[in-house]
N, C-alpha and C positions, 0 to 999 in steps of 0.2 A: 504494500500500500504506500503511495506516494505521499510525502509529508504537503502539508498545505502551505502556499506559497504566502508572503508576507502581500499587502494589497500596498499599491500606491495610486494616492486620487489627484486625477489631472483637472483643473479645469478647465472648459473648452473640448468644445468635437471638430472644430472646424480644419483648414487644411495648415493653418500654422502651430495647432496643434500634434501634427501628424508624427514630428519625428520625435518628442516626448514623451507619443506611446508606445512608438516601435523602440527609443531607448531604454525604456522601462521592463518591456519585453525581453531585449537583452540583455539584462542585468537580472533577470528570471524572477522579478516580479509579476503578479498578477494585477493587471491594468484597469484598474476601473475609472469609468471617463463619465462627467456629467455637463450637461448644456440644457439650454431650453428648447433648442431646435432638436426634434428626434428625426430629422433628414439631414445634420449635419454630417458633411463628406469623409471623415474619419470614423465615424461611429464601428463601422466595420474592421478596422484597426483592433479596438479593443476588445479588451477578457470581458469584459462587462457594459454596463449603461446605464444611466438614471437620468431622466428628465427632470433636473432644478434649474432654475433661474439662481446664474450665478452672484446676482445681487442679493440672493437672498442669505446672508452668510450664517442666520441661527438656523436654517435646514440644512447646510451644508454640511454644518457643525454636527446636526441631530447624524447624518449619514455618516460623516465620517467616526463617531462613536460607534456608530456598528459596525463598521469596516474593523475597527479596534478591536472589540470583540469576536469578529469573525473571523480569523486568520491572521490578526493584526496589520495594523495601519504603519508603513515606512516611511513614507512623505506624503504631502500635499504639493503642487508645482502647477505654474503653468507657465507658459511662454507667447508672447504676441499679442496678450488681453488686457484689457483695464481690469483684469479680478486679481491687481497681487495684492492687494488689502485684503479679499477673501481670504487669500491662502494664507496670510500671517494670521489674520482674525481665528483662523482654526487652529494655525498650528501654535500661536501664542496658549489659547484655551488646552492643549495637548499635548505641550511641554515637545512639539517637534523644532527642528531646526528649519528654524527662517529668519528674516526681516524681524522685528520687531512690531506690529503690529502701526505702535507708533507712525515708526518710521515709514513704513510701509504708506500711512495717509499720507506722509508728507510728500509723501513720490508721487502719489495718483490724483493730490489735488493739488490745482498752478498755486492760486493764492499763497495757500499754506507752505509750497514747497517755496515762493518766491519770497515769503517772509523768512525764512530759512537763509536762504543764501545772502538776501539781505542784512540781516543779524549776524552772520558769518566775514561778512564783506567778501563774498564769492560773487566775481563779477559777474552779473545778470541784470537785464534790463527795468526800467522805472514803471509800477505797473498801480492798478486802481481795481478793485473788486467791486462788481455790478452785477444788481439784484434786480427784480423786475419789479420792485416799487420804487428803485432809483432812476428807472428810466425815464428820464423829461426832457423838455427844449430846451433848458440850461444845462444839461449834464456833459455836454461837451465842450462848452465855457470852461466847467469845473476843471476838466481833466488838461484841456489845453492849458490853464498854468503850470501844468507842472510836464509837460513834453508836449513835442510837436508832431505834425503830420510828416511823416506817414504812422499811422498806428498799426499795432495789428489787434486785432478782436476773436476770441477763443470761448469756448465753453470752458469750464475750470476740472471738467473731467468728464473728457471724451479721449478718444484717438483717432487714427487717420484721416487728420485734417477734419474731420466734419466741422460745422460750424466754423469754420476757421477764415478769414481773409483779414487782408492788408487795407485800411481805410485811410484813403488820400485826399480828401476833400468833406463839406460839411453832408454832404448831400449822401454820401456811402455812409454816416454813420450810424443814423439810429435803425436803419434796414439792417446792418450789421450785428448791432448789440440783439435787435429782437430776435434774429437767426441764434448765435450764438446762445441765448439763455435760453431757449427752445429745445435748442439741442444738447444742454445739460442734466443730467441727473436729477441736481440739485436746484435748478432754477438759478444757477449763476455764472457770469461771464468776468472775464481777466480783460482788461485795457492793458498794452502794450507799446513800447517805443518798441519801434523797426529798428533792427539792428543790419547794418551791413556789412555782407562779405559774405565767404565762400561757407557751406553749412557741410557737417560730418557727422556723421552717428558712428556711435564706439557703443561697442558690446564690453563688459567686461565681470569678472566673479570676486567676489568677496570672499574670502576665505581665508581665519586665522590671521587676522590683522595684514593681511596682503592684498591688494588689489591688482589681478592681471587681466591687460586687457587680451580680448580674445573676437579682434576685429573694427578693424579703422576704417570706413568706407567715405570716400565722398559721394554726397547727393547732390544729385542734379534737380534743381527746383525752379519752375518756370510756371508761365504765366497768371500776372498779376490779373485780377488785386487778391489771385486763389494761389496757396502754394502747394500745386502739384508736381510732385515727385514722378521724374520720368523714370527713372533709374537710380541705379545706384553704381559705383566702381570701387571695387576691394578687390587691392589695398590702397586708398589715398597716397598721390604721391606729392610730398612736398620738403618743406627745407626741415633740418633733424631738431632742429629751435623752437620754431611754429609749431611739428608734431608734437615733440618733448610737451608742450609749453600746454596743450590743448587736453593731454592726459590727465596734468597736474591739476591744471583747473577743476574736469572733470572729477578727480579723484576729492579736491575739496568740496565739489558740491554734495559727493556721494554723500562724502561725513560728517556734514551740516546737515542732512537729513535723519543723519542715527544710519544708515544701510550699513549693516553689519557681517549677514552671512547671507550667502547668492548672491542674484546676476545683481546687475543692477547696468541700463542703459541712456547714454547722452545724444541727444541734438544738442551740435554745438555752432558757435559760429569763430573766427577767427575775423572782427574787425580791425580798424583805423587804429583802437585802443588794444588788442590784443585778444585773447581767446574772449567770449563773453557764453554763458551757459542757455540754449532755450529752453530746454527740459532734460529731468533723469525721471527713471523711470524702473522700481524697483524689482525687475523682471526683465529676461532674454527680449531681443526686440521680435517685432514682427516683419512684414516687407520681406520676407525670403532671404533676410540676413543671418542672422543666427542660426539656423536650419539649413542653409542651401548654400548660399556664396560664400560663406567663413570656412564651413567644412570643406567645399571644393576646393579652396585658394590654400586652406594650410594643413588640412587631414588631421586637421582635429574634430572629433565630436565634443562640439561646444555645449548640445544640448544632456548627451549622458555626462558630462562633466559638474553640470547646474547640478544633476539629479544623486548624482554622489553624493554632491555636497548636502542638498537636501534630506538626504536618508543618516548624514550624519557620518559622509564615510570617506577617506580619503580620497579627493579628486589625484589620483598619483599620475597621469599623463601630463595633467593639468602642471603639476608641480615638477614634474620632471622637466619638460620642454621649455619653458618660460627663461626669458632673458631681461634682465633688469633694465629699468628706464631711470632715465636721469628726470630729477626732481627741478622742473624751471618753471615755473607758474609766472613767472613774468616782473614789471614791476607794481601790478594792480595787485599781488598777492605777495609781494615779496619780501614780508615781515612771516606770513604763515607759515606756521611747522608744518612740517613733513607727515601729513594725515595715516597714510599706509606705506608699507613698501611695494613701491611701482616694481611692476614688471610688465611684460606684454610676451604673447606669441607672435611669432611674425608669419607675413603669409608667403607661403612657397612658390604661387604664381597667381594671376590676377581672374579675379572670376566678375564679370558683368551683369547685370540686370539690368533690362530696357522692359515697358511698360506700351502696349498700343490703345490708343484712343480712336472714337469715334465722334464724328457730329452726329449733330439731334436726330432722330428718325427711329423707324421701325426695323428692325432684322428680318432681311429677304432671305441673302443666303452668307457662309461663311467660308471662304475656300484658301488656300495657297494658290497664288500669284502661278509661282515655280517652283518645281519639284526642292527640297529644302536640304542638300547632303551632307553640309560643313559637321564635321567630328568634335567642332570647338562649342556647338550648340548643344546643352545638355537638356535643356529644360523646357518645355513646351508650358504655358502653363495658362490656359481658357479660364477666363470666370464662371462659373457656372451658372452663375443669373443673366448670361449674353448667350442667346440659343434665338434658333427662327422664330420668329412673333415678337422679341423682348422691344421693350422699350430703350434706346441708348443714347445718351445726351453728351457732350463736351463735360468732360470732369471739374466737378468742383469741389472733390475731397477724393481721397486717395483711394476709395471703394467703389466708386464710379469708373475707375478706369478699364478698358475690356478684357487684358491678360497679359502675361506676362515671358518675357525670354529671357534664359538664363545661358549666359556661354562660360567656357575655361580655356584658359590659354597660359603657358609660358611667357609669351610676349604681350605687353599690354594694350596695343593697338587692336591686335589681332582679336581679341576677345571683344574689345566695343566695338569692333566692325563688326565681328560676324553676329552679337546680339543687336546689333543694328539695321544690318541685311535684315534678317529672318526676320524683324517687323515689320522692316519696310514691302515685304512678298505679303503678308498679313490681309486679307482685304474681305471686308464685311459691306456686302452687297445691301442698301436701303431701298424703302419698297419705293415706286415712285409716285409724284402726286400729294406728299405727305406737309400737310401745314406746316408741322415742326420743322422739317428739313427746308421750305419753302423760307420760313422766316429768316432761318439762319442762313442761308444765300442772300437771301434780299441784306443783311448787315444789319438786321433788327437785334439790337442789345437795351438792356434795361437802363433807365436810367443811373442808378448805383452801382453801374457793372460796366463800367467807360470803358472800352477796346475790348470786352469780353462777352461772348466767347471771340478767338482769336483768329485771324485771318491765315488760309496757309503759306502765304506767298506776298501778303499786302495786299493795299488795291490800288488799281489802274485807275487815272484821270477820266474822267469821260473822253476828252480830248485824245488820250491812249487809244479808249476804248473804240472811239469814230474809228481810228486809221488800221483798226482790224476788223469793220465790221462787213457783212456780207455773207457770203453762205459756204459751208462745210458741206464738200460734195458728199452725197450717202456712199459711205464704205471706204472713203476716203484717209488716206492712215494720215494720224495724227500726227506721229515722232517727226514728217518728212515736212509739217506745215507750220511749225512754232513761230510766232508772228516776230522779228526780227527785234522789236522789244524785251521780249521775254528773253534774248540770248545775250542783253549787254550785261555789262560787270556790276550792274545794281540788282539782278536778279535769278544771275548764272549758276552762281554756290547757293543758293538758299536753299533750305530743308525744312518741310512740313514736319511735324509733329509725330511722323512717320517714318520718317529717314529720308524721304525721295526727295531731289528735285522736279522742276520744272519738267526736264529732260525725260528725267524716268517715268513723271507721270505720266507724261505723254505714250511714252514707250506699253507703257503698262494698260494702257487704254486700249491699248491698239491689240495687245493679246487678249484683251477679256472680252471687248466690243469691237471685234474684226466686222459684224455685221451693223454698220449704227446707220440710223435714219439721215437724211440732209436734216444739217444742223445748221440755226442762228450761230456765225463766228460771234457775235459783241456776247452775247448769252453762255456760248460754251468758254469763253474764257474766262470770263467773269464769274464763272461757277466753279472752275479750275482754278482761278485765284485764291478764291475763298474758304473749298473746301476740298482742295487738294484732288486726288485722284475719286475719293468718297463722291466730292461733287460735283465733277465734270461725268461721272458714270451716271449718276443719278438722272443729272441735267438731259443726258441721250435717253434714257430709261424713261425718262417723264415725255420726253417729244415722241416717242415709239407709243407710248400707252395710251397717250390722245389720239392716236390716229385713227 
């Protein structure tokens, strides 16, 4: 008779949960995993399953007491979720190894954490906490004494982006704040000063008064006034100053928060003033970093390293491989003791994530462009709420985007190219005729949403537009007819949101609609401007369908 396996409860079913339960499995626990969603895409993964809402932490509490009793309980964990307060809230009551319960709020709410670093003098930016009976016509008076526009506006505890933009003017603000507090928990929003420079997420584990990081990535974050993340590239490559300097910080914010033992992860930025902190985050990240590009680029499992730690057991790969970092917090910290002992793992070769977008419209159909064969391409990775019928808009939080490519490569070009190709072959066919998609052609944006959603190419003068206008003979290839504007050095290199040029849309037009109707020239480029290959396919799909 086989002995009964010890239980360890994840929270989350979803797919950044996935390598949490498959590491738990490996470590020959018995996986028991809870969500609210019973169709979430991992649930198949695990030994087990219970349907709770992971906000609810005095049921999670009541479950995992029986897991105690049943075969005994080894950790609590998750990775990629707003639930690490859950998981301390248990394992504080259970005497397991985690965060402090504390600490653990201080991570998952802005305010509290931004008071934290504040009290600390761990630079981070000038912020105002908004409730939804401080909302009024004066309330942005109030805040402009103390920083100026650009703001950014946030729910105080959310993630991936939701509720989240950058407000530049008075007219984006209170559309702003009301999204924001909507989209909180708690009914409250964070005011911030914009910080500029380049932004980075570091994964890193708390363990025995050491802190090693276990994953440097730069993010690539575009268009305003929403910040979505197209990607990501790990390992960050920049001067050993700047790195050193962006850890330390990091490492001070952690310890301003109480994060004791586990992950713990940073949005950071590196401005004008030096590193400044946007969030930590008491828990492995989410975005396919912790899970997927860290372990490609350095052959670590970062996530059975978390779960060691969590069971209370020696992370020893962890501890083995780790290479010491030099302590430079700069001169904004540069009275601060030495919080932990820095270390980091380094990564052995660079692994990319690119992210594909869509404009507004309905899911026709979903294909590859061309056959797809680069060896550097690891990762296919579809959203599963973008399927024939869905509804699909221009992203304005990081869950809205349609899916994801992950590539590896020794050489660092060669990986963002080739997770760059493979989007750019990506193409999601919109039904034609569709309001949605009609408005976003036409350049219809709201008025609190100034240049957004965003053009793929600019737009053409009228005056431009005259001196192409006339007719696209039916079946007529595109690539052979780009109007001699479109080939000067204002609009040669440019790249849609996709990876293609001008060139390639073209190119790519001509393989998917070898058959297209006689086309309005001022029409079909103007549709091509706007929404890239999406909307010049549409534009012939829509002149076919009235016929």
């Amino acid at each position: 008779m086989s002995a009964v396996k010890e239980n360890v409860l994840i929270l989350g079913a979803g797919l950044m949960q996935k390598p949490a339960i498959l590491s738990a499995k490996e470590l020959g626990f018995n996986t028991v995993v809870i969500d609210a969603d019973d169709k979430a895409v991992s649930i198949p993964y695990a030994d087990e399953f219970r349907i709770i809402d992971l906000k609810d932490r005095e049921e999670i509490l009541a479950f995992a007491k029986e897991l105690q009793q049943k075969g005994g309980l080894k950790a609590v964990f998750t990775a990629g979720t707003d639930f690490s307060a859950s998981v301390s809230f248990v394992c504080e009551q259970l005497g397991l190894p985690a965060h402090s319960f504390n600490a653990a709020l201080n991570a998952s709410i802005k305010t509290q954490m931004r008071q934290c670093f504040k009290e600390s003098k761990v630079p981070s930016p000038e912020f105002v906490k908004v409730g939804k009976d401080d909302i009024s016509d004066t309330l942005l008076n109030s805040i402009l004494q103390k920083m100026d526009f650009p703001l950014v506006v946030k729910p105080v505890d959310n993630m991936g982006a939701r509720g989240c933009r950058m407000v530049r003017s008075e007219v984006e603000f209170l559309p702003a704040i009301k999204i924001a507090v909507e989209c909180s928990r708690t009914g409250f929003a964070i005011v911030e000063e914009y910080m500029e420079g380049p932004e980075y997420s570091i994964d890193a584990l708390v363990y025995n008064g050491t802190f090693t990081v276990t994953g440097f990535a730069e993010r690539h974050i575009y268009y305003p006034p929403y910040f979505i993340e197209v990607g990501h590239t790990m390992p960050a490559i920049l001067d050993k100053k700047i790195h050193d300097g962006l850890i330390s910080v990091f490492a001070l914010g952690a310890k301003s928060l109480g994060l004791t033992c586990g992950a713990a992860k940073a949005d950071i930025k590196y401005t004008k003033n030096g590193p400044m902190i946007g969030e930590i985050a008491g828990r492995l990240s989410g975005g396919y970093m912790s899970g997927w590009t860290y372990p490609y680029a350095s052959d670590l499992n970062l996530t059975k390293q978390g779960l060691l730690i969590s069971c209370g057991m020696e992370p020893s790969e962890l501890v083995s491989r780790r290479e010491a970092v030099d302590y430079n917090p700069g001169k904004q910290c540069q009275n601060a003791e030495k919080p932990y002992e820095l270390f980091e793992i380094p990564c052995k070769r660079t692994s990319a994530e690119r992210a594909w977008m869509s404009i507004p419209g309905t899911v026709e159909y979903i294909e590859n462009i061309t056959e797809y064969t680069d060896k550097a391409v690891f990762d296919f990775l579809p959203r599963a709420t973008v399927s024939i019928g869905s509804e699909v808009d221009y992203p304005r939080n990081n869950v809205q985007k349609c899916g994801n490519i992950i590539s590896v490569s020794h050489l660092h070009d060669i990986a963002m190219g080739a997770s760059e190709d493979a989007v750019s072959n990506i193409f999601i066919t919109l039904k034609p005729n569709n309001p949605a998609t009609e408005e976003y052609l036409a350049g219809k944006t709201a008025e609190d949403e100034e240049d957004f959603p965003p053009s793929a190419y600019g737009k053409l003068s009228e005056e431009e537009l005259n001196a192409i206008s006339g007719k696209i003979e039916k079946n007529k290839k595109i690539e052979e007819n780009i109007p001699n504007i479109l080939k000067s050095s204002e609009y040669i290199k440019k790249r849609d949101w996709n990876y293609n040029t001008i060139a390639q849309t073209a190119k790519k037009f001509d393989i998917l609609r070898p058959n297209h109707p006689e086309l309005d020239a001022k029409g079909f480029w103007k549709a091509l401007m706007r929404g890239g290959l999406q909307g010049c396919v549409y534009y012939s799909d829509s002149v076919e369908n009235r016929k």
